[in-house]
C-alpha positions as CSV (number, residue, x, y, z in Angstrom):
1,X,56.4,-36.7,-4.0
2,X,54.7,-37.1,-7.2
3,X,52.9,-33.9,-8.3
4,X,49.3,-34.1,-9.1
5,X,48.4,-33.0,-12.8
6,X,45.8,-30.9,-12.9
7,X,43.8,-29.7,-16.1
8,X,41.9,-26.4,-16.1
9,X,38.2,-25.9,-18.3
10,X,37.8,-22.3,-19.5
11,X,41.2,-21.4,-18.6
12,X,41.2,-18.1,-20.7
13,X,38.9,-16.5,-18.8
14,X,39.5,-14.6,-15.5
15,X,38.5,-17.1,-13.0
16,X,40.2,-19.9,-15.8
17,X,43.8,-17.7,-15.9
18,X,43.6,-17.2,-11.7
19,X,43.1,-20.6,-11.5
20,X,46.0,-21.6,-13.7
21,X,48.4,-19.6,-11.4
22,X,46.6,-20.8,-8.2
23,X,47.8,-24.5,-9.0
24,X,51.1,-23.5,-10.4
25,X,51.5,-22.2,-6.9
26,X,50.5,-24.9,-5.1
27,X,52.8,-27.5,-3.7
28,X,52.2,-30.8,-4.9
29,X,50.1,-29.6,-8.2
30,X,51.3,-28.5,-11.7
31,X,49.2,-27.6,-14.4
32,X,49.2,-30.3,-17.3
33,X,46.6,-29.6,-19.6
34,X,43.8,-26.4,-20.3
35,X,40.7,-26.1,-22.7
36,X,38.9,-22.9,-24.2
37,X,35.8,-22.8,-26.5
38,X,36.9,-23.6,-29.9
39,X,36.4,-20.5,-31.3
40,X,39.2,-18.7,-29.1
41,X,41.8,-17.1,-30.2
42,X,43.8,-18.4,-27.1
43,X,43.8,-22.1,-28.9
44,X,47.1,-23.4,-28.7
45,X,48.9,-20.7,-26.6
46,X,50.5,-22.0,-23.8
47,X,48.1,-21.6,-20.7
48,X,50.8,-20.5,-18.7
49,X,51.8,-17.4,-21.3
50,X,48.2,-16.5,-20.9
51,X,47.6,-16.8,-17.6
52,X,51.5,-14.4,-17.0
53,X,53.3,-16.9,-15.5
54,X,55.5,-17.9,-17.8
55,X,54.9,-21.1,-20.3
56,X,53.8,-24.1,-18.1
57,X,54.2,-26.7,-21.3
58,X,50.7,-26.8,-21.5
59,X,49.2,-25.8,-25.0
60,X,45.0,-24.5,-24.6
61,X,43.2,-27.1,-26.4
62,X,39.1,-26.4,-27.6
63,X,37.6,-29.7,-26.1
64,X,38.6,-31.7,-22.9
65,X,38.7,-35.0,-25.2
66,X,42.4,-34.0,-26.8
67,X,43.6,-33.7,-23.2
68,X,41.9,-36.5,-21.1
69,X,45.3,-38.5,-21.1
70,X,46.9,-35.6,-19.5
71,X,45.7,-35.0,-16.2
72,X,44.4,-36.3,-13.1
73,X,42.1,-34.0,-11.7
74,X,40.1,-31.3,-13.5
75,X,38.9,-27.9,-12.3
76,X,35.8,-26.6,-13.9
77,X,34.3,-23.1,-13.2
78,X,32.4,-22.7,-16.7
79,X,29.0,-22.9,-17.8
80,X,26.5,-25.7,-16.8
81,X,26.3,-27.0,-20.5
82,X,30.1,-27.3,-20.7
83,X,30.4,-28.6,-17.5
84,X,27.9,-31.3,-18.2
85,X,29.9,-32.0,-21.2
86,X,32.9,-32.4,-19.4
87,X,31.4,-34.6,-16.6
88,X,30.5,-37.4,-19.2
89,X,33.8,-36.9,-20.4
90,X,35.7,-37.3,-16.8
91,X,33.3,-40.2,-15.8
92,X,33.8,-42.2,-18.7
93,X,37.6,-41.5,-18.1
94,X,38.0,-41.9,-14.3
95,X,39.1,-38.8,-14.1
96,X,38.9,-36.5,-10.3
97,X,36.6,-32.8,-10.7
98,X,36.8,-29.7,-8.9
99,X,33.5,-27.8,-9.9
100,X,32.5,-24.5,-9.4
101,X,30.4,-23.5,-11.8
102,X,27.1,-21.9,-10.5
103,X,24.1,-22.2,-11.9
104,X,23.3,-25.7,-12.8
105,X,19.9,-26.7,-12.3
106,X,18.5,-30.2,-10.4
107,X,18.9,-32.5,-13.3
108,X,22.6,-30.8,-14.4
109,X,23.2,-31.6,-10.3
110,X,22.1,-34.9,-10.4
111,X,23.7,-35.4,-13.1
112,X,27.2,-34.9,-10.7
113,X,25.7,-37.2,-8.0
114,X,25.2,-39.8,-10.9
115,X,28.7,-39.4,-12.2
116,X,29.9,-39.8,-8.3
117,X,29.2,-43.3,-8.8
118,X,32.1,-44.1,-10.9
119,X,34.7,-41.3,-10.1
120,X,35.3,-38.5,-7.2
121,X,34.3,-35.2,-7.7
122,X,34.5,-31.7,-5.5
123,X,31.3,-29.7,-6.3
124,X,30.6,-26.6,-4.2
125,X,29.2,-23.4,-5.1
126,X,32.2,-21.1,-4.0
127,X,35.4,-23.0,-2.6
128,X,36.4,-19.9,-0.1
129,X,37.4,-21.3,3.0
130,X,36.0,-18.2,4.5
131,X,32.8,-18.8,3.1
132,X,32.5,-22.4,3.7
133,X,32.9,-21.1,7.5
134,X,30.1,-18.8,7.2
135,X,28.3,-22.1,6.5
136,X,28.8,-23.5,9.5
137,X,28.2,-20.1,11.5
138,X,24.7,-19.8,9.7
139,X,23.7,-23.3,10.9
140,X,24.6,-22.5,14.5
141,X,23.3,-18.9,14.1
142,X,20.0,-20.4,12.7
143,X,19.3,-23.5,15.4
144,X,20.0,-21.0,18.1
145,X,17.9,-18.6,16.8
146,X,15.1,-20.4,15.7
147,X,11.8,-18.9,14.8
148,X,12.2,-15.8,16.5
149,X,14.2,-13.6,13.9
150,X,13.5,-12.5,10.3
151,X,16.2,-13.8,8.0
152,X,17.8,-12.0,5.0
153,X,20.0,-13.0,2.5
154,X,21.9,-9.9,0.4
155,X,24.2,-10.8,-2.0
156,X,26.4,-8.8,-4.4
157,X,28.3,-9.3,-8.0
158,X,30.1,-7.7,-10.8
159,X,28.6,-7.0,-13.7
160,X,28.8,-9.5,-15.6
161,X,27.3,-12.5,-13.7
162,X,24.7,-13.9,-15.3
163,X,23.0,-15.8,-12.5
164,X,20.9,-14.6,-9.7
165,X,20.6,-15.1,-6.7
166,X,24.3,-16.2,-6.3
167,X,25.1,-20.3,-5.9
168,X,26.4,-19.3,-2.5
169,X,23.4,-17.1,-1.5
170,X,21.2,-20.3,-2.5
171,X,23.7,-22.6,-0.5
172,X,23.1,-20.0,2.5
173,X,19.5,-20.4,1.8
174,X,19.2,-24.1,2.1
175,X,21.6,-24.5,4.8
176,X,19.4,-22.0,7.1
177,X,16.1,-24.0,5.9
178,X,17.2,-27.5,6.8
179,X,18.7,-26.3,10.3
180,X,14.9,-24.8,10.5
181,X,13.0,-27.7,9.0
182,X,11.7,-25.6,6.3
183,X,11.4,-26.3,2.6
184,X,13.2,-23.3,0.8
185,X,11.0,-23.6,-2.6
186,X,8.2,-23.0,-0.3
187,X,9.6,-20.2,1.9
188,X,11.7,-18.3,0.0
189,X,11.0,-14.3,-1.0
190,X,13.3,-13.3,-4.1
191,X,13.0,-9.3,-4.0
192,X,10.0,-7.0,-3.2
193,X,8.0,-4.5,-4.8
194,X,4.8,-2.8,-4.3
195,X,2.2,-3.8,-1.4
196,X,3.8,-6.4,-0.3
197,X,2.3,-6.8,2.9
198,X,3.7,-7.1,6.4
199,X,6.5,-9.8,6.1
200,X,5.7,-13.2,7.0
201,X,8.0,-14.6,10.2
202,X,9.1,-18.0,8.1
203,X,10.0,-16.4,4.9
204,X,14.0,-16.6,4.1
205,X,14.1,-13.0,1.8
206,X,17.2,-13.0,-1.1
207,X,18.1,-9.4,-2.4
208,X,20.8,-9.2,-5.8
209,X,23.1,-6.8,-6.0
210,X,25.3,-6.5,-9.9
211,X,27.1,-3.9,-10.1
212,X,30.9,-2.9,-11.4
213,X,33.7,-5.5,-10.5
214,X,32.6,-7.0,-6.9
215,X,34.2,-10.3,-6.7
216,X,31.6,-11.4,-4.5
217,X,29.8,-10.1,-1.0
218,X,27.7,-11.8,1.0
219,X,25.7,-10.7,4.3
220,X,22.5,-12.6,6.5
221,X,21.1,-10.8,9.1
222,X,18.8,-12.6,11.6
223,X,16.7,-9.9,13.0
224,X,15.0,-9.9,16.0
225,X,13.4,-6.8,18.1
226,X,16.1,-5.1,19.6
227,X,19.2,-6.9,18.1
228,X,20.3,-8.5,14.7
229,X,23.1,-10.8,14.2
230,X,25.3,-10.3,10.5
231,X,27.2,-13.1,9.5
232,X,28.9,-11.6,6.7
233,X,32.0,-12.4,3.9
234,X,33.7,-10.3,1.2
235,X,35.8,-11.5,-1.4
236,X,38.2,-9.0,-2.7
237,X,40.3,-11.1,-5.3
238,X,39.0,-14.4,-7.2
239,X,42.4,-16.1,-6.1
240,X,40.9,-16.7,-2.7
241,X,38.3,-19.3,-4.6
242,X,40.9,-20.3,-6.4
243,X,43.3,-21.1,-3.6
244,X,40.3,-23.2,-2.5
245,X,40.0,-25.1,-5.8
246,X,43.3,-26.1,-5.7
247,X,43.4,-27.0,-2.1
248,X,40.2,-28.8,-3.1
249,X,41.9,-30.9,-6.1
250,X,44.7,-31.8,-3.9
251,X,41.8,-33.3,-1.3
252,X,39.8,-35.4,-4.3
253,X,43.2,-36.8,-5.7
254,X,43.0,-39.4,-3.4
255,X,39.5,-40.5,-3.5
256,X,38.2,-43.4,-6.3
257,X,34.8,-42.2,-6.1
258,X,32.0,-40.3,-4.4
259,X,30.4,-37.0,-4.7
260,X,32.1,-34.1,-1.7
261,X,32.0,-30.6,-0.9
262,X,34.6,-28.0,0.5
263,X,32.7,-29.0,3.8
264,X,34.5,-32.3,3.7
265,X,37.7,-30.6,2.0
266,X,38.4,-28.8,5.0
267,X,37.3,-31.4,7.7
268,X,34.1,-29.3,8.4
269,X,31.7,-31.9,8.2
270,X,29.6,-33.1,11.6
């Protein structure tokens, strides 16, 4: 079987160097090309010395344009400006994306539906196949509840995550609001302080948590009187999103175009 080439953005970081050794341990994919900002001192090392498995032929490079030749489906989990930049890049190219970066705003993600026209791309705010189970619990958990519980959405970083609430807390959100026909601009709380008030039944409350190395937690209760439901998921190592992004770049390898999400990757979707 031919082996998918995969290219990895940010690769000297520590989701970029767990991703590296997710697809060099994943049948059917070999890492073919890597990219770090230009002022790294990682350009050209061999991604595979950096990430410690062992040189993968694979030189960092400090913009996806040197590399576009080289490989077939990229994995992005950067920032939203460099993954815009890449996305012109791939769509002009025809190349296949994996992205996880969190963050991007509505015109950053239209900008992926737009690209969708002319390649296939993977976008998904965490790539955990646990998680992307969760999503289909908190749809069930939220039509069979209904009105009659007070949701809350609790999410917890390291350190050093720069945006809040979480990309999966806000995909948690919106799944819960569109199984409830509610518009989650207009419904959601984001923390609370002072008088506050007694909470309002149709609110969907977010609460942030960064604090020393937590991968990534994530708990909803629906409360009622008498009983609450948690549907809960902890990450303890990045290589489970990783894992995902490489099952995920397998998946979009064969698709020509069209915008998916780990829903689809996994045969999730109604």
């Amino acid at each position: 079987m031919e082996q998918i080439r995969v290219g990895i953005a940010g690769a000297g970081g520590r989701m970029g160097r767990t991703l590296v050794a997710a697809v060099h341990q994943a049948q059917g994919l070999v890492v073919s090309a890597a990219t770090e900002h230009a002022g790294s001192g990682l350009v050209g090392v061999d991604v595979g010395e950096v990430a410690g498995i062992g040189p993968v032929g694979a030189p960092i490079r400090p913009d996806l344009d040197e590399v576009l030749a080289d490989f077939d489906v990229l994995i992005d989990f950067t920032t939203p400006d460099a993954t815009m930049h890449h996305v012109r890049l791939c769509r002009d190219a025809g190349c296949r994306m994996v992205v996880g970066t969190t963050g991007l705003g509505p015109a950053q993600r239209e900008t992926l539906s737009e690209a969708a026209i002319d390649t296939a791309l993977v976008y998904a705010p965490n790539m955990s196949v646990g998680v992307n189970l969760c999503f289909k619990l908190l749809d069930l958990a939220a039509r069979v509840m209904g009105d009659e519980v007070d949701i809350e959405i609790i999410e917890a970083h390291h350190r050093h995550k720069v945006d809040a609430p979480s990309g999966t807390a806000l995909r948690m959100g919106e799944i819960i609001a569109a199984a409830l026909d509610r518009d989650l601009d207009a419904v959601a709380v984001y923390g609370r302080q002072g008088q506050t008030g007694p909470r309002e039944r149709q609110t969907i409350g977010f609460e942030t948590i960064r604090a020393g190395d937590v991968v990534g937690e994530h708990s909803v209760w629906f409360a009622a009187d008498g009983e609450r439901i948690e549907i809960a998921h902890k990450a303890s190592s990045r290589m489970t999103f990783a894992r995902g992004a490489a099952r995920a770049a397998r998946w979009i390898a064969d698709r020509e175009r069209g915008q998916f999400d780990m829903q689809d990757v996994l045969g999730l979707r109604d």
